[in-house]
BANU-786338 format. One record per residue (C-alpha): residue number from 0; residue in one letter; z, y, x. Coordinates in nm, 4 decimals. Example, Ala and Ser with C-alpha at 12.3 -4.5 7.8 and 13.67 -1.06 7.14 Angstrom:
BEGIN
resi:resn:z:y:x
0:a:0.7800:-0.4500:1.2300
1:s:0.7140:-0.1060:1.3670
***
This chain:
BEGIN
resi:resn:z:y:x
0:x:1.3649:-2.2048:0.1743
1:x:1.0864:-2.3529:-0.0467
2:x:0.9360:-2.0937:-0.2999
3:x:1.0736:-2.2840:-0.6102
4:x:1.4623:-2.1870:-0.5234
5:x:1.3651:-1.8674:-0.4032
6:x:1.2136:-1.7802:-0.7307
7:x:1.5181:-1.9672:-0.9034
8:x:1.7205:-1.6986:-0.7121
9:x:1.5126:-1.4031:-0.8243
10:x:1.5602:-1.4986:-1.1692
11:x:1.9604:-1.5248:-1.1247
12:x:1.9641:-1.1699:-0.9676
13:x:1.7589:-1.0232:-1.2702
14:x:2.0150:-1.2346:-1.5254
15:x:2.1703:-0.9174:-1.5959
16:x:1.8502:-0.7115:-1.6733
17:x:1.7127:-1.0027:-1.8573
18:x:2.0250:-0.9979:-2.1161
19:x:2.0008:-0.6300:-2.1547
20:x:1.6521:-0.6297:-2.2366
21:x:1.6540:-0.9486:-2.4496
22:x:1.6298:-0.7745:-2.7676
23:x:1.2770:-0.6340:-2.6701
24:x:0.9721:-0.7883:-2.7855
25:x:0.8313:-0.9920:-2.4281
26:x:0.4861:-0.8670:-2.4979
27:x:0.6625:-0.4840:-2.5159
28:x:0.7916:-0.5565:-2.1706
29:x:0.4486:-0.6849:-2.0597
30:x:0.2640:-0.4019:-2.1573
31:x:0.5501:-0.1721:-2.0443
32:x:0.5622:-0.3070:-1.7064
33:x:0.1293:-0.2918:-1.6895
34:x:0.1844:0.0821:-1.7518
35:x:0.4588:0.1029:-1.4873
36:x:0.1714:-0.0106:-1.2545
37:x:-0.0794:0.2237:-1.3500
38:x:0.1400:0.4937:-1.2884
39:x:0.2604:0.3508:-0.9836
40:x:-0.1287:0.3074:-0.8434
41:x:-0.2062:0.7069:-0.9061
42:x:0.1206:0.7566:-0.7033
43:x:-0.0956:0.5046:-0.3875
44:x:-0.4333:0.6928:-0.4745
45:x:-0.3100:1.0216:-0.4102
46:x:-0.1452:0.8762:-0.0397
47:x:0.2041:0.8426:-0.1859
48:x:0.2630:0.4826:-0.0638
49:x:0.6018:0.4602:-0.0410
50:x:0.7010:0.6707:-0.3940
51:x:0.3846:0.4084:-0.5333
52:x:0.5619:0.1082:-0.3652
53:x:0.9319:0.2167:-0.5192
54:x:0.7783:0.2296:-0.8655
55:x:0.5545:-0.0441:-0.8119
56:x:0.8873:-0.2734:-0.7387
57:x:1.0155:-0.1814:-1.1408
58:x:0.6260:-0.3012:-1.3162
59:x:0.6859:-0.6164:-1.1073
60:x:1.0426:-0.6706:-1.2261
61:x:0.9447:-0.6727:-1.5803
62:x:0.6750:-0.8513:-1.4925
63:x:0.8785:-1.1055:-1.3700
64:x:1.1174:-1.1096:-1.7091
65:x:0.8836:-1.0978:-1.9500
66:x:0.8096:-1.4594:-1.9437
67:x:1.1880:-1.5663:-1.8538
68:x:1.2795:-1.3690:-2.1794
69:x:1.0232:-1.4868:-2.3884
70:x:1.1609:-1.8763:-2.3471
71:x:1.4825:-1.7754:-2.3734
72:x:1.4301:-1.6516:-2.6801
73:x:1.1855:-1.9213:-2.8105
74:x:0.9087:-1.6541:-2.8245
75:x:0.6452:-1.8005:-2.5920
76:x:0.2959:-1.8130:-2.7584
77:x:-0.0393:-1.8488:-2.6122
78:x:-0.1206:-1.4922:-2.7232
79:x:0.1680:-1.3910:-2.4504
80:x:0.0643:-1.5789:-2.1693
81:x:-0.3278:-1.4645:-2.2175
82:x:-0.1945:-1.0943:-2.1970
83:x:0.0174:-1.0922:-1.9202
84:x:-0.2495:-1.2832:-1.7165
85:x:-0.5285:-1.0605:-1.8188
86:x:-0.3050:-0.7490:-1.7697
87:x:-0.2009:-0.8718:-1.4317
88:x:-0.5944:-0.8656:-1.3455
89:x:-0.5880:-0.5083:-1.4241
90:x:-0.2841:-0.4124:-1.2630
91:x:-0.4358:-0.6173:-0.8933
92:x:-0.7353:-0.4014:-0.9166
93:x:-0.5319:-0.0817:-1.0301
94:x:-0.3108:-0.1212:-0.6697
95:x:-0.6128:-0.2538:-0.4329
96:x:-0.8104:0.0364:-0.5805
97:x:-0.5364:0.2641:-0.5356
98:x:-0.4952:0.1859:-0.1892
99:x:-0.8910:0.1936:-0.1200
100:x:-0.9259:0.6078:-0.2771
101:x:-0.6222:0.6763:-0.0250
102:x:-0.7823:0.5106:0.2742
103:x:-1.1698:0.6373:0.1862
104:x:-1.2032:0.7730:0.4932
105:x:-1.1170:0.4720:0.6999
106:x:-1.1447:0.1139:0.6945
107:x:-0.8512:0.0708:0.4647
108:x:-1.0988:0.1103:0.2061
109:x:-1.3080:-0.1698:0.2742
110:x:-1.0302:-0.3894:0.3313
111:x:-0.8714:-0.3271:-0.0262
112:x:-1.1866:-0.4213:-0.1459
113:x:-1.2097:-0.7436:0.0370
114:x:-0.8375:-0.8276:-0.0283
115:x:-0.9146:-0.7509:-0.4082
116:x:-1.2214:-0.9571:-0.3992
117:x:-1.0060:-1.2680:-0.2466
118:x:-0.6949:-1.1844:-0.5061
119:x:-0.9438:-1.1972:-0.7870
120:x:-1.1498:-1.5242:-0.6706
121:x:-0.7864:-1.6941:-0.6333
122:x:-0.6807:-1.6385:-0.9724
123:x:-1.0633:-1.7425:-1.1067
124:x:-1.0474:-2.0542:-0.9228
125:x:-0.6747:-2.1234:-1.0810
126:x:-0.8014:-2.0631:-1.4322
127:x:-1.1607:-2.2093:-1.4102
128:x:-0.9696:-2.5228:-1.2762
129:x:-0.7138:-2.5085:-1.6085
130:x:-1.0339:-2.5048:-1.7974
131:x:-1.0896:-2.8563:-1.6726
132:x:-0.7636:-2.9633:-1.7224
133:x:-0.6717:-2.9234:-1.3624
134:x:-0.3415:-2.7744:-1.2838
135:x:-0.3589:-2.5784:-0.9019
136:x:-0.0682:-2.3598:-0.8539
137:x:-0.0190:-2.4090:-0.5020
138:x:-0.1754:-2.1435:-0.2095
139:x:-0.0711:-1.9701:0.0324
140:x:-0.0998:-1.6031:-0.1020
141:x:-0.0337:-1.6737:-0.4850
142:x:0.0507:-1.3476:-0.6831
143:x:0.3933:-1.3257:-0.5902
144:x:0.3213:-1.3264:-0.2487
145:x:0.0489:-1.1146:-0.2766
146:x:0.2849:-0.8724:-0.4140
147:x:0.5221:-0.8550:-0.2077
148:x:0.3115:-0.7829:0.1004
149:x:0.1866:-0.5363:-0.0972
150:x:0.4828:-0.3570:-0.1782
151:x:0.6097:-0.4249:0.2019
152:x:0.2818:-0.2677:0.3205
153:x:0.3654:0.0453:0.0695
154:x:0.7178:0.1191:0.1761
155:x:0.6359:0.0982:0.5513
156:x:0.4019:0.3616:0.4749
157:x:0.0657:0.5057:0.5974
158:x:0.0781:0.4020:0.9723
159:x:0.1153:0.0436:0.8683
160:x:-0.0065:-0.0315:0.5575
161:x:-0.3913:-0.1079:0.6885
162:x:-0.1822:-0.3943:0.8879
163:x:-0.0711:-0.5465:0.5473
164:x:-0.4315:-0.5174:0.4177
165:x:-0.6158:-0.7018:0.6331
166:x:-0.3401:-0.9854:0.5914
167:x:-0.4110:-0.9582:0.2685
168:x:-0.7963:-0.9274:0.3218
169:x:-0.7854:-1.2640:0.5241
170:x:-0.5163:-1.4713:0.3389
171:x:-0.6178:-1.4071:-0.0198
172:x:-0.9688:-1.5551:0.1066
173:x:-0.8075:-1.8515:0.2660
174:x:-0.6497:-1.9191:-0.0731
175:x:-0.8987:-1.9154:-0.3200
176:x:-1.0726:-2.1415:-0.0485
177:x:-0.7759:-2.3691:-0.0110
178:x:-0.7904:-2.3612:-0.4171
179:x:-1.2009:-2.4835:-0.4592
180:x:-1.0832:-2.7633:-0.2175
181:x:-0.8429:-2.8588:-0.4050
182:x:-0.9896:-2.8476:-0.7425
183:x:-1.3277:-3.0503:-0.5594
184:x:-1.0187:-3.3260:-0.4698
185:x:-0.8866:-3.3769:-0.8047
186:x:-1.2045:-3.3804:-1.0211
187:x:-1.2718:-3.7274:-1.0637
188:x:-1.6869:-3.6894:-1.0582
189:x:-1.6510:-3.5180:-0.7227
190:x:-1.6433:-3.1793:-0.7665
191:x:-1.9777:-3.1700:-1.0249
***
C-alpha cells in the first residue's frame, strides 16, 4: 500500500475525532497537541518509554487533525501552516532529546543526536528547496515515518528502543541526502 491511501485511511479512522473537535480553533489544536509532546518527552527523559510513547501517540493525533480541520472548515492561513511546522521542529528535538537524557549513559545518546541531526537536515532541505520554488515531499523517512518508528521504538521499550534509533540515525541521513539530490535535479542552473 502506497503512503497516499494509507494516510487517506488514517484520516477516515480519525473522521470521528475530527467532527468532535471541529468547533476548536486548528491553531488551539496545534499548540495543544505541541504541549501533549512536551509532556510526553519528560515522560522518555525520565526512562518512561512506553507511558512517553502512549502519550506521544495523542500530540501526534492532533497533530494529524489540525490541518484536516482547518480545510474543512475553510480556516487554512499561512500563519497556521508556519506554526505547526515550526512547532513540529520543537516537538522532534523535544523526543530525540528525551530519548538521549534517558540513554546518557550509553550510546543511545549519541544516536538520538545523530537521528535528530538527520530529522532536522531533512526538513531544512524540504523548506530551503520551497524557498526556490521547488516542491520535494518525497523520502524515505519523512515525518510520519519518522514518527512512527519512534513511537514503535517507545512502546517496545528499553531493551529495544536503541534498535529503532540507529534506524533512525541512518535513514533520516539517507533522506535529507536523497532530498539535496533531488533538489540539485530539479534546479534548472544545476544545483547553483
Amino acid at each position: 500500500m502506497d503512503r497516499n491511501k494509507l494516510m487517506e485511511r488514517g484520516r477516515l479512522l480519525l473522521s470521528p475525532l475530527i467532527k468532535i473537535l471541529s468547533r476548536v480553533p486548528p491553531n488551539i489544536l496545534t499548540f495543544t497537541g505541541f504541549l501533549i509532546v512536551v509532556l510526553s518527552s519528560v515522560f522518555i527523559a525520565f526512562e518512561k518509554f512506553r507511558t512517553g510513547g502512549l502519550i506521544l501517540i495523542a500530540g501526534t493525533i492532533l497533530d494529524a487533525i489540525d490541518g484536516e480541520i482547518a480545510r474543512r472548515n475553510k480556516k487554512v492561513t499561512r500563519f497556521g501552516a508556519f506554526l505547526d511546522s515550526t512547532l513540529d521542529r520543537y516537538a522532534d528535538f523535544l523526543i530525540f532529546f528525551g530519548i538521549a537524557i534517558a540513554g546518557r549513559e550509553s550510546i543511545l545518546a549519541p544516536i538520538s543526536i545523530i537521528a535528530l541531526l538527520g530529522s532536522y537536515a531533512t526538513s531544512y532541505a524540504r523548506a530551503r528547496a520551497d524557498s526556490f520554488d521547488i516542491m520535494i515531499k518525497e523520502g524515505l523517512f519523512t515525518r510520519v515515518e519518522r514518527t512512527v518508528i519512534v513511537i514503535i521504538g517507545l512502546l517496545a521499550g528499553h531493551n529495544y528502543i536503541i534498535y529503532f534509533m540507529i534506524v533512525l540515525a541512518i535513514g533520516t541521513n539517507i533522506t535529507a541526502i536523497q532530498r539535496i539530490a533531488l533538489a540539485y535535479k530539479r534546479m534548472k542552473d544545476g544545483g547553483d
